[in-house]
C-alpha positions as a Markdown table, in Angstrom:
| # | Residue | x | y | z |
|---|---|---|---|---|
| 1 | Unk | 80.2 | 178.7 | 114.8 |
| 2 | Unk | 78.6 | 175.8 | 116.4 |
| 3 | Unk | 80.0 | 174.8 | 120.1 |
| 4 | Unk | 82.0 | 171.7 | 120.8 |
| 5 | Unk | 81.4 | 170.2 | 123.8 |
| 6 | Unk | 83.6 | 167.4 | 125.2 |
| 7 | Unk | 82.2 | 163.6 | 123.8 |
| 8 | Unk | 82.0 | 162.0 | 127.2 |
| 9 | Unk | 80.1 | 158.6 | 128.1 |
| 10 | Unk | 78.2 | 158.9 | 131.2 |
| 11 | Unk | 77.6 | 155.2 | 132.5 |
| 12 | Unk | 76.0 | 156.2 | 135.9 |
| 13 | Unk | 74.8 | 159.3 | 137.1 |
| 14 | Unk | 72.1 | 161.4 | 138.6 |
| 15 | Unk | 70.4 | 164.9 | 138.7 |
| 16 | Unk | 69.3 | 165.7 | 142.0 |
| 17 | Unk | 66.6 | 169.2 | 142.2 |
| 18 | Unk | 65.8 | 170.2 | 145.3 |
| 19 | Unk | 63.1 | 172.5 | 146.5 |
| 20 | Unk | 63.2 | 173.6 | 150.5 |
| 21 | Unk | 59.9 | 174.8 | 151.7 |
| 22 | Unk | 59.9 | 176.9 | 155.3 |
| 23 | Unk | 56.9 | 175.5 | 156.9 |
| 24 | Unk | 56.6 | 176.3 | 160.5 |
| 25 | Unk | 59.0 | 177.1 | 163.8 |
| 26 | Unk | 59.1 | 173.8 | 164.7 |
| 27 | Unk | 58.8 | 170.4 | 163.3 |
| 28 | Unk | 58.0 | 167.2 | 166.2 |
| 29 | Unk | 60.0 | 164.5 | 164.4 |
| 30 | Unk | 58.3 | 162.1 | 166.8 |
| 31 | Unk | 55.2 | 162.6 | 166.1 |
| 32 | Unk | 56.0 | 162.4 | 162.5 |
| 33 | Unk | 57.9 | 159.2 | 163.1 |
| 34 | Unk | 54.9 | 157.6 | 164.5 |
| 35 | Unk | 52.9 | 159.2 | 161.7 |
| 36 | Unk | 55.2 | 157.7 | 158.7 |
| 37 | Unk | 55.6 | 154.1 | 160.8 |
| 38 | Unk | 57.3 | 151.9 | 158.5 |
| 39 | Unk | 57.9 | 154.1 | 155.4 |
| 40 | Unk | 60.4 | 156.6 | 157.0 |
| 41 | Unk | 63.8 | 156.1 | 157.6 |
| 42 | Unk | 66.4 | 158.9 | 160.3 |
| 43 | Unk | 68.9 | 160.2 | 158.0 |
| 44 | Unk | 72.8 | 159.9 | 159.0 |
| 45 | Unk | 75.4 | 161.6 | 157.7 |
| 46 | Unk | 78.1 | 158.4 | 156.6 |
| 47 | Unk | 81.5 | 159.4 | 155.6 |
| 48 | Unk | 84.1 | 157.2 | 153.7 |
| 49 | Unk | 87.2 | 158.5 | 155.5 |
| 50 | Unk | 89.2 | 156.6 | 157.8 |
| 51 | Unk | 89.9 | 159.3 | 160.5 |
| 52 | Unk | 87.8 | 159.7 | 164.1 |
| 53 | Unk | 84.9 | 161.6 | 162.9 |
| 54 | Unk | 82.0 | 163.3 | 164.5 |
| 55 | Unk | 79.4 | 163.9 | 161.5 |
| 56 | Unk | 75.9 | 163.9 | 162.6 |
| 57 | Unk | 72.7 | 165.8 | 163.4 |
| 58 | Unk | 71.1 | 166.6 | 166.4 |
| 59 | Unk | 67.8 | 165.3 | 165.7 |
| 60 | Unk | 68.5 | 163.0 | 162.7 |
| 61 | Unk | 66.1 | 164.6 | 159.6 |
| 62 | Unk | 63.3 | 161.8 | 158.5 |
| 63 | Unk | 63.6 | 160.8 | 155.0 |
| 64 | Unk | 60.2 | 159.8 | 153.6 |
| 65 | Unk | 60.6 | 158.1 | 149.4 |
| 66 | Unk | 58.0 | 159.2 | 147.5 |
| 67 | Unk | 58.3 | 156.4 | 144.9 |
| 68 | Unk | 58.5 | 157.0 | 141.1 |
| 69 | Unk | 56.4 | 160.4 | 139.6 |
| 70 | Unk | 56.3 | 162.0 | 136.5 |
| 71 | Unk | 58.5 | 165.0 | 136.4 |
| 72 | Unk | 57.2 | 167.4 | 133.5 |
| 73 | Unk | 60.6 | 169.2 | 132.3 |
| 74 | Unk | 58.7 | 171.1 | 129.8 |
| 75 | Unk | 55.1 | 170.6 | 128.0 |
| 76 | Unk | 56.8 | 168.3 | 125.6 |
| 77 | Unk | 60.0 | 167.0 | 127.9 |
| 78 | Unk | 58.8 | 164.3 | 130.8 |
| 79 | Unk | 61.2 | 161.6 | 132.9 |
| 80 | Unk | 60.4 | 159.5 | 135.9 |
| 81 | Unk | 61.8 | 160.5 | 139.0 |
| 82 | Unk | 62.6 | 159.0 | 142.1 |
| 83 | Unk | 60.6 | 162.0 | 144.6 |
| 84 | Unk | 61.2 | 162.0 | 148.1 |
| 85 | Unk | 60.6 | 164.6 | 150.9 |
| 86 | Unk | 62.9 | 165.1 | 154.1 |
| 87 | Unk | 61.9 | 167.0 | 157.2 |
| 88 | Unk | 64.0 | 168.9 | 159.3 |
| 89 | Unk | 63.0 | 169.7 | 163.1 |
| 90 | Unk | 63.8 | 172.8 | 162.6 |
| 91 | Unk | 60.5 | 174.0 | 160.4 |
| 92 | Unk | 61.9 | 173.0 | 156.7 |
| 93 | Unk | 60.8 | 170.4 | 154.4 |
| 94 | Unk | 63.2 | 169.4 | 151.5 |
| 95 | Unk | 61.3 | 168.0 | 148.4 |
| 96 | Unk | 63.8 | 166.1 | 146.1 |
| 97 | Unk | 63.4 | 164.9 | 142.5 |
| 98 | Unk | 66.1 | 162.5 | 141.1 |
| 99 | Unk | 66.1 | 161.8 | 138.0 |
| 100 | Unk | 69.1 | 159.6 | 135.8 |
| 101 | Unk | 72.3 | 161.6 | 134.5 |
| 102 | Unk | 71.8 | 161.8 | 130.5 |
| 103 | Unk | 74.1 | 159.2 | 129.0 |
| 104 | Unk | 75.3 | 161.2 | 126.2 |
| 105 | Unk | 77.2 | 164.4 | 127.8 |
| 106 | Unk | 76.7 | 166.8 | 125.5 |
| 107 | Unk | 73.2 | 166.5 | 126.3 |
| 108 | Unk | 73.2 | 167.7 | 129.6 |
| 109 | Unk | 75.6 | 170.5 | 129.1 |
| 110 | Unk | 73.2 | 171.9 | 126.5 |
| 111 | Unk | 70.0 | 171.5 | 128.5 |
| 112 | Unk | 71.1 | 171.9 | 131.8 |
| 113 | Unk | 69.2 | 175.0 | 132.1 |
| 114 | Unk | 65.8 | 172.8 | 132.1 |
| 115 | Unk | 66.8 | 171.6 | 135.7 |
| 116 | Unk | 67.8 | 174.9 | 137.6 |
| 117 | Unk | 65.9 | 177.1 | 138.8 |
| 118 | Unk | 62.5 | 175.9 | 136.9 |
| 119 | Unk | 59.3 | 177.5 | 137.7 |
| 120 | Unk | 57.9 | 174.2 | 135.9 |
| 121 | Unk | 59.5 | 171.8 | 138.7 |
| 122 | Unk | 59.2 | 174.6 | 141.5 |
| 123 | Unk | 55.4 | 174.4 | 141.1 |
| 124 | Unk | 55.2 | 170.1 | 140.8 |
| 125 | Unk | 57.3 | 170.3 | 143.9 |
| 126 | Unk | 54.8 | 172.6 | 146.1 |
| 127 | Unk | 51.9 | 170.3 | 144.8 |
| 128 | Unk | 54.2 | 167.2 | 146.7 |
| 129 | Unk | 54.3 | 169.6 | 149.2 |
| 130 | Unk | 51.1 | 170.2 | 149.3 |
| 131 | Unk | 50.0 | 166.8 | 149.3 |
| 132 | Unk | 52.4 | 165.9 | 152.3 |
| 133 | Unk | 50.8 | 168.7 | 154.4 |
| 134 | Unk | 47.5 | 167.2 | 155.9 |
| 135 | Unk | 49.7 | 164.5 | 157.6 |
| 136 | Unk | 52.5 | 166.4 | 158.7 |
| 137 | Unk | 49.6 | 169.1 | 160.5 |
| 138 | Unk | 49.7 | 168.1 | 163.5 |
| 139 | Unk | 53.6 | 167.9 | 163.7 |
| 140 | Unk | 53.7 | 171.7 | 163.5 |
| 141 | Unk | 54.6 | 174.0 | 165.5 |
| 142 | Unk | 53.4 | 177.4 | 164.6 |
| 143 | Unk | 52.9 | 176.6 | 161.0 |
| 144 | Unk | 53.2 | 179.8 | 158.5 |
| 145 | Unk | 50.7 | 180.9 | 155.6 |
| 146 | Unk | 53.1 | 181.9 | 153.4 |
| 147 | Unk | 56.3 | 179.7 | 153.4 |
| 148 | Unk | 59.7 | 180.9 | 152.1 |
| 149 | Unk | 61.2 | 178.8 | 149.0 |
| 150 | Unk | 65.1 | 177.4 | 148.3 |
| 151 | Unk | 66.0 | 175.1 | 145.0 |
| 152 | Unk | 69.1 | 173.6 | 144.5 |
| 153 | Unk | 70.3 | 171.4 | 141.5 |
| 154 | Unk | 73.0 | 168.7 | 142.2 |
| 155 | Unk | 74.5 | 167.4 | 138.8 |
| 156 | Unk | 76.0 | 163.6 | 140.2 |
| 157 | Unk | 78.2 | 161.2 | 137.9 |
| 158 | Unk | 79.0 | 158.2 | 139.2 |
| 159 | Unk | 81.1 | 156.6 | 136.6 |
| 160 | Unk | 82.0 | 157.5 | 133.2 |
| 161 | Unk | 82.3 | 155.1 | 130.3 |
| 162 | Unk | 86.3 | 155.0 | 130.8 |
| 163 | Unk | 87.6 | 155.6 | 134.5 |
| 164 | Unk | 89.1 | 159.7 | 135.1 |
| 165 | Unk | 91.2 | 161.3 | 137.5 |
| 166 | Unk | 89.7 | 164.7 | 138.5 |
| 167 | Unk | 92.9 | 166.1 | 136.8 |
| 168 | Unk | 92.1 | 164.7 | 133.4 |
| 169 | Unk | 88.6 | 165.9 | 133.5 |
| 170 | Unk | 89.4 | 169.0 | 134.5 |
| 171 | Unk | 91.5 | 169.2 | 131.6 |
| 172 | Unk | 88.9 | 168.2 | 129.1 |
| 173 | Unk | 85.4 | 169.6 | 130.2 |
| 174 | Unk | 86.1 | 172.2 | 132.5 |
| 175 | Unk | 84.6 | 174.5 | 130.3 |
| 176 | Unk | 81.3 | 172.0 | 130.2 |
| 177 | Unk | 81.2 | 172.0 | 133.8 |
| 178 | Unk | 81.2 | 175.3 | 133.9 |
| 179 | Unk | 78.3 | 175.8 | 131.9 |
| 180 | Unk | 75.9 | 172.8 | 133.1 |
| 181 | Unk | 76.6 | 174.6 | 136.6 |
| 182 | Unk | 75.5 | 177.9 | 135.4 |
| 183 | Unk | 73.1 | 176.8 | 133.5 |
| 184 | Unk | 74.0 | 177.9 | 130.1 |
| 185 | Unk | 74.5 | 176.5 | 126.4 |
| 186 | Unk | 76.9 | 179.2 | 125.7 |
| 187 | Unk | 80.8 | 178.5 | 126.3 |
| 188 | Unk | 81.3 | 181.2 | 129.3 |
| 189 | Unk | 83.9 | 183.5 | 129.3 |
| 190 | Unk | 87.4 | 182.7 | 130.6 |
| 191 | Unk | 87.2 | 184.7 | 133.7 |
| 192 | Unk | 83.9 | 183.3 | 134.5 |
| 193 | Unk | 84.7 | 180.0 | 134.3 |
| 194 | Unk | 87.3 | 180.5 | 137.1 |
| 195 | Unk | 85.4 | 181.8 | 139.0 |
| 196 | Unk | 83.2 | 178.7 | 138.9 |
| 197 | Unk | 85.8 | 176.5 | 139.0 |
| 198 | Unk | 87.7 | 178.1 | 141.9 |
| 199 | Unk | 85.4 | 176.5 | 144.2 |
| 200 | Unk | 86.0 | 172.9 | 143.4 |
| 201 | Unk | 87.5 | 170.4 | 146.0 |
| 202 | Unk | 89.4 | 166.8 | 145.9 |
| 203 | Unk | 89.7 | 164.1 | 148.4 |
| 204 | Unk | 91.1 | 161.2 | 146.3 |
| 205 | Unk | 92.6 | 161.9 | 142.7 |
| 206 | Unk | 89.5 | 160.2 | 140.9 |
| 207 | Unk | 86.6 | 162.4 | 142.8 |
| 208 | Unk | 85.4 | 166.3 | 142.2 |
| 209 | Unk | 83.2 | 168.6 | 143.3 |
| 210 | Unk | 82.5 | 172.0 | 141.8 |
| 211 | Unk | 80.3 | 173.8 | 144.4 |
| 212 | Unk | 78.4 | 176.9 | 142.9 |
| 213 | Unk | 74.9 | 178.9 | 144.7 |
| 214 | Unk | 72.1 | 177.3 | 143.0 |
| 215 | Unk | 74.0 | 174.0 | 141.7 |
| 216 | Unk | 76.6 | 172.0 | 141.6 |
| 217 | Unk | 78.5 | 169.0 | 139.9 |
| 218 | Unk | 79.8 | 166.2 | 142.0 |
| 219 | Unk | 82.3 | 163.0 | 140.0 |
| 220 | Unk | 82.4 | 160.2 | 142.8 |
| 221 | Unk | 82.7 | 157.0 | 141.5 |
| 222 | Unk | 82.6 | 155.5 | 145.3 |
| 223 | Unk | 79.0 | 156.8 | 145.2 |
| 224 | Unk | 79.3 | 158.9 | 148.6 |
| 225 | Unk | 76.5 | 161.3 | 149.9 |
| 226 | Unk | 78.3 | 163.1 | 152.3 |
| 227 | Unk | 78.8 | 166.0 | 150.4 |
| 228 | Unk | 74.7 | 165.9 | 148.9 |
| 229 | Unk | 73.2 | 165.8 | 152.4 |
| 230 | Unk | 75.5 | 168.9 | 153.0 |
| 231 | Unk | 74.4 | 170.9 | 150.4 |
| 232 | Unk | 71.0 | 170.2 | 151.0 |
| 233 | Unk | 71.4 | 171.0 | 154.5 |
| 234 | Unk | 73.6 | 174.4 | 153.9 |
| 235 | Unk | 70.2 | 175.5 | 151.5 |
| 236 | Unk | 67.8 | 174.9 | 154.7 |
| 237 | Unk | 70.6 | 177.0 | 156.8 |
| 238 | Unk | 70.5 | 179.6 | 154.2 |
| 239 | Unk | 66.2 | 179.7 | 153.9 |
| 240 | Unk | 66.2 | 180.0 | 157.7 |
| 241 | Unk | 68.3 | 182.8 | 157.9 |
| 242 | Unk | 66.3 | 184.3 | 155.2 |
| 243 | Unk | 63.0 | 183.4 | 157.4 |
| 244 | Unk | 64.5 | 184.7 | 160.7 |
| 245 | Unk | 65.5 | 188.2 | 158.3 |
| 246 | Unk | 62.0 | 188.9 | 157.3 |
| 247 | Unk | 60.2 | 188.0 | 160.6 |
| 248 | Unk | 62.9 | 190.7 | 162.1 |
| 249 | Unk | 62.0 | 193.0 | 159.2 |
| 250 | Unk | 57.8 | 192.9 | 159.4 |
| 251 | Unk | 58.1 | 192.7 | 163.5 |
| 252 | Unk | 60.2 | 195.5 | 163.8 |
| 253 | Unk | 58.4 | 197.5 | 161.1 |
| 254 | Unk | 55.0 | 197.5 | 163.4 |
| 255 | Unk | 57.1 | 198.2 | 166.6 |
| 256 | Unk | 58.7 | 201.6 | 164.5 |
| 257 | Unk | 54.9 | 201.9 | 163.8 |
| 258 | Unk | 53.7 | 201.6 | 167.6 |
| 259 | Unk | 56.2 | 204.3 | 168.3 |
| 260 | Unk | 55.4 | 206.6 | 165.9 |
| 261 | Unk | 51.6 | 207.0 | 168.0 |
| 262 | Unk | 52.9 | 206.8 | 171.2 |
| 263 | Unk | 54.1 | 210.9 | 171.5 |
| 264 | Unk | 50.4 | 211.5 | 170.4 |
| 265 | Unk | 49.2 | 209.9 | 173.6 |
| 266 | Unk | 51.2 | 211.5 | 176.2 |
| 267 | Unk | 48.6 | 213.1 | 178.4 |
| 268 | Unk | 47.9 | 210.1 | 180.3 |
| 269 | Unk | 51.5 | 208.5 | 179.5 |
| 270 | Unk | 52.4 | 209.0 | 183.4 |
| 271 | Unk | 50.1 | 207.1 | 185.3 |
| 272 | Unk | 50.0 | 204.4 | 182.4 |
| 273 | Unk | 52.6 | 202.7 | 180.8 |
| 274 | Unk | 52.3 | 203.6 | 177.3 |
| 275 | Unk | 55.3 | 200.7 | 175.9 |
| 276 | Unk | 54.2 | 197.7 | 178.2 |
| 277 | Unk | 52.6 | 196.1 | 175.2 |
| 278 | Unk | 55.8 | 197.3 | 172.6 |
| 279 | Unk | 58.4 | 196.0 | 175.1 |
| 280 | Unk | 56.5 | 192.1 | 175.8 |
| 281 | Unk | 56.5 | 192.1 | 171.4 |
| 282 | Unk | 59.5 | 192.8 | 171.5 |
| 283 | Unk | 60.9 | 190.2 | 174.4 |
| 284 | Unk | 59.0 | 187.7 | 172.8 |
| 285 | Unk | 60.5 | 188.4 | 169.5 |
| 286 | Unk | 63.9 | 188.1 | 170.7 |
| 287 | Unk | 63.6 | 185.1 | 172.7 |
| 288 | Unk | 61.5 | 183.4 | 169.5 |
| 289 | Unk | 64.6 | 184.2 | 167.3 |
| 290 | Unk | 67.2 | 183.4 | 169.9 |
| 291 | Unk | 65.4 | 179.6 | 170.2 |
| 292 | Unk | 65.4 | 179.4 | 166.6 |
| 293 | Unk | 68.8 | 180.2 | 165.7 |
| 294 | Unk | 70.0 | 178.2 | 168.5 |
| 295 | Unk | 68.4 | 174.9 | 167.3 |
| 296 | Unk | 69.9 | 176.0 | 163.6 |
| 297 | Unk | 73.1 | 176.3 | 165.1 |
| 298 | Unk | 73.1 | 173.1 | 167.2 |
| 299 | Unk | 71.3 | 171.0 | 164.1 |
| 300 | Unk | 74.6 | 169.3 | 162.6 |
| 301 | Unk | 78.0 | 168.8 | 164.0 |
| 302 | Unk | 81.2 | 168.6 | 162.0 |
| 303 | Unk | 84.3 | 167.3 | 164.4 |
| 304 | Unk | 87.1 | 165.5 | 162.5 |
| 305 | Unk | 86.4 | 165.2 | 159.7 |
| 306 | Unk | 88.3 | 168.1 | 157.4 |
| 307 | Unk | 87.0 | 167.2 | 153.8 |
| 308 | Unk | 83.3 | 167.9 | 155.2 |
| 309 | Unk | 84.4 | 170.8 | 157.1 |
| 310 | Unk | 85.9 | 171.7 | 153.5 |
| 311 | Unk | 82.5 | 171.3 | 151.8 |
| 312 | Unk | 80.5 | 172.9 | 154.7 |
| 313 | Unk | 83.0 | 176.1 | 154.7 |
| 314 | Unk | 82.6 | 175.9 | 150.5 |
| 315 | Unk | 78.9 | 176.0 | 150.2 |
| 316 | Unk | 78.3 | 178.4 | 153.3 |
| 317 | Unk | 81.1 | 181.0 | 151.5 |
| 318 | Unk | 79.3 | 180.5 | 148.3 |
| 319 | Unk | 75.5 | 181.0 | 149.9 |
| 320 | Unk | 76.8 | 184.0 | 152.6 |
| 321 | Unk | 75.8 | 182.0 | 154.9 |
| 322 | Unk | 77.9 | 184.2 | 157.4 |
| 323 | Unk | 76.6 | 187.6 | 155.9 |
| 324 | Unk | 72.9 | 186.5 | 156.2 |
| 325 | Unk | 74.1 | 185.7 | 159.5 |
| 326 | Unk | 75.3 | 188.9 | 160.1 |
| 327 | Unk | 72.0 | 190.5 | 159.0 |
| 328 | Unk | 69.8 | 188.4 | 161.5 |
| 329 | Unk | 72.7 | 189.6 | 164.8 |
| 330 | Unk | 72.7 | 193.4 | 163.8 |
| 331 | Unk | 68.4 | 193.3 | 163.4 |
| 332 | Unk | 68.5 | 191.9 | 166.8 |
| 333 | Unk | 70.9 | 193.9 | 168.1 |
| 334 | Unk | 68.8 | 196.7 | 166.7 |
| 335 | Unk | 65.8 | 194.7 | 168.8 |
| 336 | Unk | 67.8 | 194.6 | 172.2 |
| 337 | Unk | 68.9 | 197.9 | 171.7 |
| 338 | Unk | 64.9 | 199.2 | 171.5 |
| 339 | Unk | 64.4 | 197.2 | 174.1 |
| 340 | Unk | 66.9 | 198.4 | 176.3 |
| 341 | Unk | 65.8 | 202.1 | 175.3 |
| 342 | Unk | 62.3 | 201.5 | 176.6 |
| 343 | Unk | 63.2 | 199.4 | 179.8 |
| 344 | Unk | 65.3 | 202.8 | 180.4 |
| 345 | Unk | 62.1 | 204.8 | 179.6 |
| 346 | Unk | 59.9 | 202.7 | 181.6 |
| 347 | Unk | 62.5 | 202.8 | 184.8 |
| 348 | Unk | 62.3 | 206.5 | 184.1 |
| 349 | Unk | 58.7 | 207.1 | 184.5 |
| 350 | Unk | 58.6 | 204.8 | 187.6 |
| 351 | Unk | 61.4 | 206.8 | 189.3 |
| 352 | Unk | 59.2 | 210.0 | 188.3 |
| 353 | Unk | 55.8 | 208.9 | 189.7 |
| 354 | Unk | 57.7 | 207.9 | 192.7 |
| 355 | Unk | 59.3 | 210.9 | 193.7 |
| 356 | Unk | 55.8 | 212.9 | 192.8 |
| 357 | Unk | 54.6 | 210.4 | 194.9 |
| 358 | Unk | 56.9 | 211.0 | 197.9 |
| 359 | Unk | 56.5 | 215.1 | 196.9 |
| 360 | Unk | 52.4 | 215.4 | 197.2 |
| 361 | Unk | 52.8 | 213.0 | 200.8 |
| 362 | Unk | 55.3 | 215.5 | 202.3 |
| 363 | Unk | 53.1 | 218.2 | 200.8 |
| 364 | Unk | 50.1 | 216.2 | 202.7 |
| 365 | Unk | 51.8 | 216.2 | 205.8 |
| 366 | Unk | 52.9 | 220.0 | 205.8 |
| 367 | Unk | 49.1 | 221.0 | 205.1 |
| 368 | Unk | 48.1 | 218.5 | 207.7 |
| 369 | Unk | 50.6 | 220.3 | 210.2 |
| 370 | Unk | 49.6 | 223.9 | 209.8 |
| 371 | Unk | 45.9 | 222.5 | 209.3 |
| 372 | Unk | 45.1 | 219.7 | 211.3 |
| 373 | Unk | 41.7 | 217.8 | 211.1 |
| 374 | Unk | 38.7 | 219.4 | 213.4 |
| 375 | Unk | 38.8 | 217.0 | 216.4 |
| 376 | Unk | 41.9 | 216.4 | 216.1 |
């Protein structure tokens, strides 16, 4: 039995696929500035709603356009894009291909699949990448040889053919919506479906967005970005965390290493301190971490403004932003607690040498007592 899928007009609409590169520690947005003179532009988060808000970054990301590129879908399926990269201070570089919203619904729904998650756009994406690198070198701080990887897929309609309430299309293409989102041509089950469209959000009755982990399908016929820039931005949180959990994991690894060969070098472990070198790593690795997740925390503020707070709280539920979170505080608190354990080992031994210090100088001073020195 072939599917039915709702016959729908788009009139305006987008595809937006991101891929978010992990490039270094740091990124000097000044320097960069000065490099892209002319062609970049700070990005600011605007939002349509009348209320006192405070919605920006800390260091505004630069937005760099790319102009129009091929995007090769498949061997045989190819659409210009609009490419452009974004860099954040805080190490990540977001490489964004937008390409127009298929006219014809159905379309979409049944190859929706082609723009999520594709090996074939991942790899055009790290060639940008690639090509953006020489210039951005000497804005690096601590660049990394191998560079951690987030896509994302943002399915945008402006305006239909005939104006809807989110309500009405709700009511007549959930089930679509559902699918583009997850990417398949199949109708999904009931249950699933809910679960998809449980986390979906209003502010007026004519706007929707359906907020999943590796997509998502926005209806705004104001044409706001708000909500884009924060998902982009909730996918660097996410590949950060995910950074800040591996460097914990290798770091820590060789320091488990390093103690595992320390018992076997305990004949000279009193006069030397055998975890000097262990306990600067590991200082060095918690204050590295510490900086870092404090400029991730401090990157974007969201005062006032509830249906962005809304969105923020949506996609970080929906990414685990808080259990990735969690993962990166216990690994350090496993760090501090290491280091704590050989500052306590350290203070040990000093105590030692001192009191056989003190012990061979009285000992010194008995012998010299019942022995004195000829001529003395």
């Amino acid at each position: 039995m072939s599917i039915q899928y709702t016959e729908l007009q788009v009139a305006q609409g987008k595809v937006l696929i991101y891929h978010l590169f992990d490039i270094a520690d740091m990124i000097d947005l000044d320097t960069l500035r000065h490099k892209w003179a002319g062609r970049s532009t700070n990005i600011r988060l605007v939002s349509r709603r009348t209320s006192p808000t405070y919605l920006q970054f800390e260091k505004e990301p630069l937005l760099l356009p790319l102009g129009q590129r091929e995007l090769m879908l498949t061997k045989d399926r190819r659409l210009s894009a609009e490419v452009r990269a974004k860099a954040f201070d805080f190490g990540v570089v977001s490489i964004c291909w937008e390409v127009p919203f298929p006219r014809h619904w159905p379309t979409l729904v049944k190859e929706a699949d082609l723009y999520i998650d594709s090996d074939q756009v991942a790899a055009q994406s790290r060639q940008v990448l690639d090509d953006l690198l020489p210039a951005l070198k000497t804005a690096l701080s601590q660049p990394y040889e191998q560079m951690l990887v987030e896509d994302y897929t943002i399915f945008y309609v402006h305006r239909f053919a005939e104006h809807l309430l989110a309500d009405q299309l709700l009511e007549m293409a959930s089930g679509d919506i559902a699918s583009m989102i997850r990417g398949e041509s199949k109708r999904l089950s009931a249950r699933e479906r809910q679960n998809v469209l449980d986390q979906h959000l209003s502010y007026f009755e004519d706007d929707l967005a359906v907020i999943a982990w590796n997509s998502s399908f926005i209806y705004d016929p104001e044409g706001s970005s708000e909500h884009v820039d924060i998902l982009e931005f909730a996918n660097s949180e996410l590949l950060e965390l995910r950074s800040y959990d591996t460097l914990l994991d290798r770091q820590l690894q060789k320091i488990y290493d390093e103690l595992e060969d320390l018992p076997q070098k305990r004949f000279f472990t009193l006069f030397r301190n055998p975890y000097q070198q262990t306990s600067q790593k590991l200082l060095s690795l918690l204050i590295d971490v510490a900086e870092l997740t404090d400029r991730l925390e401090n990157t974007l503020k969201i005062i006032g403004d509830l249906y962005c707070a809304r969105v923020y709280q949506c996609i970080s539920s929906v990414l685990r932003l808080q259990e990735w979170q969690a993962r990166v505080d216990g690994k350090l608190n496993s760090a501090h607690q290491i280091y704590s354990t050989l500052n306590s080992e350290i203070s040990d031994r000093r105590s030692i040498l001192l009191e056989v210090t003190i012990v061979l100088l009285i000992t010194f001073e008995i012998v010299l007592f019942f022995f004195p020195l000829k001529g003395h």
